[in-house]
N, C-alpha and C positions, 0 to 999 in steps of 0.2 A: 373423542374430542368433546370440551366441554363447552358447549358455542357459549353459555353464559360468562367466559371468560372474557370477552370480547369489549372491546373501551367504544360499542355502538350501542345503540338501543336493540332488543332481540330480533323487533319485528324484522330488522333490516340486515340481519346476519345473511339468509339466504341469497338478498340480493348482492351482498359484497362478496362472496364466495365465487359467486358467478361469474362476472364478467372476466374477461382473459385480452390478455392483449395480444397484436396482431405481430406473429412470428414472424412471417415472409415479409413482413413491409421492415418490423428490424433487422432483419437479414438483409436488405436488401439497404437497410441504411448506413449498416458496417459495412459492407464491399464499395460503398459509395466515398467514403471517408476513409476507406484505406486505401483509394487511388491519390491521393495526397499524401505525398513523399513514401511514394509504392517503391522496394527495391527488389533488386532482379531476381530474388532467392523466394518472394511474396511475403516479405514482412513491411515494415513501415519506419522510415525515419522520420519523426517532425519532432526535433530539437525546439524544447523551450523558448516561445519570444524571437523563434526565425519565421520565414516570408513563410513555409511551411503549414508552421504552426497558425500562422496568421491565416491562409485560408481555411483552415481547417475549423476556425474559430465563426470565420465569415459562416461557413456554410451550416454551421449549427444553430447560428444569430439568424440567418436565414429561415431554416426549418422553423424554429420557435418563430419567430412571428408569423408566419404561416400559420402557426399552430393556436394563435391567436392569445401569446402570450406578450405580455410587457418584459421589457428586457434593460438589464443595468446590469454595469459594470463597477466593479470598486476599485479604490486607489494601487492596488494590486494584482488586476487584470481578472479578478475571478469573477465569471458569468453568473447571470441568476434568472431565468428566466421562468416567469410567476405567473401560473393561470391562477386565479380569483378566487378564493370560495367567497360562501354566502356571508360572512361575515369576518370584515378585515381587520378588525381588531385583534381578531388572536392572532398568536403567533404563525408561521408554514411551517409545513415539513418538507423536509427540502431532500435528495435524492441526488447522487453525482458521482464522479470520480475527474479524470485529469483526458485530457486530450495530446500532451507531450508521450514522446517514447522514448526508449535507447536508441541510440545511433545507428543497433541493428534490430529493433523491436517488434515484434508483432504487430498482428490487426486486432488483437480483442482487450491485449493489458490495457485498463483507466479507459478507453474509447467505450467498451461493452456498457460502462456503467454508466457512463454519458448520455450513449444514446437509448439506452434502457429509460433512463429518467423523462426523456424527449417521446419514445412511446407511454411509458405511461400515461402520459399527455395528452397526445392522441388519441389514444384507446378508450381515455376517458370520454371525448367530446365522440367519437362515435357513437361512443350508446348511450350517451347523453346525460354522463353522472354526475352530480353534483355535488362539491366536498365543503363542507361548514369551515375548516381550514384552509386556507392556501395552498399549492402544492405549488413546490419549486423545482427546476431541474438545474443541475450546477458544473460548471469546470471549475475545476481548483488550475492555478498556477503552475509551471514548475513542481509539479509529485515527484518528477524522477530526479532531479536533480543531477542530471549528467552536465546541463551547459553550463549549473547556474547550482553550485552545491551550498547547503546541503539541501537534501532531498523533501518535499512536502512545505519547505518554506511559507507560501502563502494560504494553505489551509493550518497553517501555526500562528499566522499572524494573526486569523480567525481566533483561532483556539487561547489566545493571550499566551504563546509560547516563546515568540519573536516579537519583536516591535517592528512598525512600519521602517524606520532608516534603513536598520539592519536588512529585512528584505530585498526593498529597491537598492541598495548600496550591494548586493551581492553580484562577484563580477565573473564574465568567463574567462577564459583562457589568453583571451585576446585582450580585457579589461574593460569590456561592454558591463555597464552595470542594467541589472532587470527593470531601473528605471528609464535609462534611456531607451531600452530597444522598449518597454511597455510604447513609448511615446513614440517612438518609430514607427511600430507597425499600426497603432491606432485604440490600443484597449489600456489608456491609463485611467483608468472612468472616475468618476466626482463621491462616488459611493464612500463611506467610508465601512473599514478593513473589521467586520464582525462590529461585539458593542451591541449586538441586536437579540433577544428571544426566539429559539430553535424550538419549538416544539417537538419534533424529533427528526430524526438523522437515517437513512440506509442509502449502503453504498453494494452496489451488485461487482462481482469482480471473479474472473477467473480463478481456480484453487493457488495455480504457479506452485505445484509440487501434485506427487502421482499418490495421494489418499483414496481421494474419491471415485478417481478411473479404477483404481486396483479394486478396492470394496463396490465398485458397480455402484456409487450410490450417486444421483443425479442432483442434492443440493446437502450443501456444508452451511449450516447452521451456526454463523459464526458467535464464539461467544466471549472470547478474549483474545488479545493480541501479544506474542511474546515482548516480556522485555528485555532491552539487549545493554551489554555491557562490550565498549569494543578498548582492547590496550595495544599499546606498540612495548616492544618489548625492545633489548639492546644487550647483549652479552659480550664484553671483551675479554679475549684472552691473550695471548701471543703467537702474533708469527713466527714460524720458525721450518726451516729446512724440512722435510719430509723424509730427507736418508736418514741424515745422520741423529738427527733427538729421538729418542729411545720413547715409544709409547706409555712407559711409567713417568715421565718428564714432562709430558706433553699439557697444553691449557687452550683444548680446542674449542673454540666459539662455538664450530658448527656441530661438534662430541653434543656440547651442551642445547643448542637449540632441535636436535632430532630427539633428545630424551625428553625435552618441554613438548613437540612435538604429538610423541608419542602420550605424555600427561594431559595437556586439552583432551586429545582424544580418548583416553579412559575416562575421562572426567566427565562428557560427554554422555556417556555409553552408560556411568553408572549411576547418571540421571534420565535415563530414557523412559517413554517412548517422545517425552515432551523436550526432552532437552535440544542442542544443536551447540559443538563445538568445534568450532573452525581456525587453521592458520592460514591464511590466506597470502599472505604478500611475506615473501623472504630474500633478503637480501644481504651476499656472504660476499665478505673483504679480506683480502685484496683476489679473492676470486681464479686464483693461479695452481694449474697441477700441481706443483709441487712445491706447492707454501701449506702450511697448516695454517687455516683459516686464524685471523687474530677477533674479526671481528663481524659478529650478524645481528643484523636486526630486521624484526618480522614483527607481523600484527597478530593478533588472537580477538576471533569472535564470539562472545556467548548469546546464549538465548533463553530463557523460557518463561512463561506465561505467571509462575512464584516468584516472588521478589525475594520469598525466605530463601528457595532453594537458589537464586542468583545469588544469593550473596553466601552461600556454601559453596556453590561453585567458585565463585572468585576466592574464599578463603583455601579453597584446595587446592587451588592453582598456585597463592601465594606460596604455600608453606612446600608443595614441589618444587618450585623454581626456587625458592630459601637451599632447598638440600643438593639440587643438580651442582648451582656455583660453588658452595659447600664443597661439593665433592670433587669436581674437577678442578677448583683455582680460577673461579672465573669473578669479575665485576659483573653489575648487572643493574640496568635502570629498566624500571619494570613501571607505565604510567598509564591508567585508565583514562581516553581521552573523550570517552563516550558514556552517557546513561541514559537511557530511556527504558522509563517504568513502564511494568507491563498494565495493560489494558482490561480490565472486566465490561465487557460491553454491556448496557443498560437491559434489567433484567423483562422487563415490560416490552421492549421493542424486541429482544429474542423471543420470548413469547410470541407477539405477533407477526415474526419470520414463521415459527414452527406451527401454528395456526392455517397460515397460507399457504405451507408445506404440506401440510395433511390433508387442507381443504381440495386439494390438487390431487392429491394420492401420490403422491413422487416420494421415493424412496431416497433417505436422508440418513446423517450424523450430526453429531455437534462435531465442532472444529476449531481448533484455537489458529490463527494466521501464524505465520512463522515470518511474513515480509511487515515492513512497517506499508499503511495509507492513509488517505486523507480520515478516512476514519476514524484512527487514533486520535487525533488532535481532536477532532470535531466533538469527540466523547468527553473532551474537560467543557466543554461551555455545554452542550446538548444529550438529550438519550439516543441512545446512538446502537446502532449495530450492523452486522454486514451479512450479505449472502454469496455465498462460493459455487460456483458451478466448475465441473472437471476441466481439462485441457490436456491436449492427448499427449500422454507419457510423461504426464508433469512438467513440461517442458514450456518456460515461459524466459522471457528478456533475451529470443531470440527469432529472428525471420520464420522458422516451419513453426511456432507457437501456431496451434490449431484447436477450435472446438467441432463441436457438431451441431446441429442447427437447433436440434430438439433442448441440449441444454442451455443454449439462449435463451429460449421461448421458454423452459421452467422457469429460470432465475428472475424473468421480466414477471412472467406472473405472480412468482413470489413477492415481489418490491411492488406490484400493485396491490394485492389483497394485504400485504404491513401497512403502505400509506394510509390505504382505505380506510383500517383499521383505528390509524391513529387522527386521520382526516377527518372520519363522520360522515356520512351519509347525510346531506341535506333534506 
């Protein structure tokens, strides 16, 4: 390791190397905040901007000014709670993820990196460190986007991805807009929604896929975010009798949607290991034994981290589905209703991940994310990058979502010796 690398003065490398933050008290402040909307399987419900979510918010606004930080809220409900450095002019570096879950969610998705930013905070004032920048610890909004789609919403409005209407005007199920319940539960704050100088950006957050458990490696060095392409697709053909039409006669929807089917997934496979292609939602009309389906429509997901190679995937996909109706007699409305470019996370702040990673001795990878987070957005206005720690059998966006103590306490010390990094030692 070249500590000359390092964005501090040298003298002062040894001492940002050093310090570690305190495992057991973050462990102890995830099991604390996953007793809020605990369910009976031991995962977590607190849905976006419900009474839930609201204390969940309370008890972090709590901790932080405990922690002897100033705390604001923006027009969007997103937290910021700012210990000081020595000099307020420059910009902070800010540290966060989301506090909402899925309906059946874990205890460490978006909360890990919450209260991760909340220890580094503390840890700092334990041994008494002082940073030349600000250090902020953040909730974003609505990340998941289950109550309130789509998903990440108000770390987009950050990012100048969304405008504020658009936001607050996004409604549930029931037709609650994120403004109104923002003002219900009590966090519509006077802040306004980004528009400010990020100095730089880490977001700590479980892998939510089995890479780093299977390689044994205890932090994922994130260094880009796939980008995804999502379509709905719609193939008609004819109903028709199932005795009597003769399989040469036949113009089956569903003939034609298991060949497409089967096309994502080679398409897939012959982008690997970075690729991901998925159909995910299918739906065949009129749905009856013994009709030959007239009509199906289904979604198709793509992924990967090249925007060349997404847009090879999407040309392969077109010119198969061109020859499946081709061949069988089918119509076919084929419309991409999704894009989000892929992400290269800021090369300076990977740097001072894998810095922190070595300075520790924890055995690593680089990683590309394969989910969208608040990170993505955050990375068009800020430098930005993320840290991955395992989660047992990859298994995340559901109640047994599990880590292990140790890679907590890595990934927290990692996100302290980045900020440190990018902080400055007063």
């Amino acid at each position: 390791m070249n500590k000359n690398t390092l964005n501090v003065p040298k003298d002062d490398v040894n001492r940002m190397l050093k310090p570690a933050i305190n495992g057991d008290r973050l462990w102890d402040s995830l099991m604390e905040m996953a007793k809020i909307g605990a369910t009976e399987k031991g995962g977590c419900c607190r849905l976006a901007l419900t009474d839930l979510d609201k204390q969940g918010r309370d008890l972090f606004v709590q901790w932080c000014e405990q922690a002897g930080c100033t705390v604001k809220v923006d027009k969007m409900g997103n937290i910021f709670a700012r210990r000081e450095g020595t000099d307020s002019n420059l910009p902070a570096v800010l540290t966060g993820s989301h506090l909402d879950t899925q309906p059946t969610g874990g205890r460490f998705d978006g909360v890990y990196g919450v209260l991760t930013g909340l220890e580094v905070i503390r840890s700092l004032n334990d041994m008494g460190i002082q940073t030349r920048h600000s250090i902020e610890a953040c909730v974003w909004t609505n990340e998941e986007g289950s109550r309130f789609p789509p998903a990440m919403v108000a770390s987009g409005i950050f990012g100048g991805v969304f405008d504020l209407d658009y936001g607050l005007n996004r409604a549930d199920q029931n037709g609650l807009t994120m403004g109104q319940e923002l003002q219900r539960i009590g966090y519509a704050g006077e802040e306004d929604v980004g528009g400010r100088e990020v100095h730089a950006y880490f977001e700590a957050h479980i892998e939510q896929g089995p890479i780093l458990e299977v390689e044994d490696k205890t932090i994922g060095i994130v260094t880009d975010a796939q980008g995804q392409r999502w379509y709905e697709v719609t193939l008609i053909g004819v109903e028709s009798h199932a005795g009597p039409t003769p399989m040469s006669q036949r113009k089956d929807a569903l003939l034609g949607a298991a060949k497409i089917v089967q096309l994502v997934n080679q398409v897939g496979l012959a982008h690997a290991p970075l690729a991901c292609a998925t159909v995910g939602m299918l739906d065949v009309y009129p749905n009856s034994r013994n009709v030959i389906p007239g009509r199906v429509a289904f979604t198709i997901d793509f992924r990967h981290p090249d925007d060349a190679i997404l847009e090879k995937m999407d040309r392969l996909l077109r010119e198969g589905v061109d020859k499946v109706v081709s061949d069988i007699g089918l119509e076919c409305e084929l419309e991409q209703i999704f894009y989000y470019a892929p992400i290269a996370f800021d090369k300076s702040c990977i740097d001072a991940v894998r810095i922190g990673t070595e300075a520790y001795g924890y055995s690593s990878r680089d990683i590309v994310s394969g989910a969208g987070h608040d990170a993505c957005y955050l990375a068009r206005v800020a430098p930005t990058s993320m840290v991955f720690i395992p989660c047992i059998d990859g298994i995340s966006h559901n109640e047994i979502e599990d880590v292990k103590p140790e890679w907590i306490t890595a990934g927290a010390n990692v996100v302290l010796s980045a900020m440190l990094n990018k902080a400055g030692i007063a």
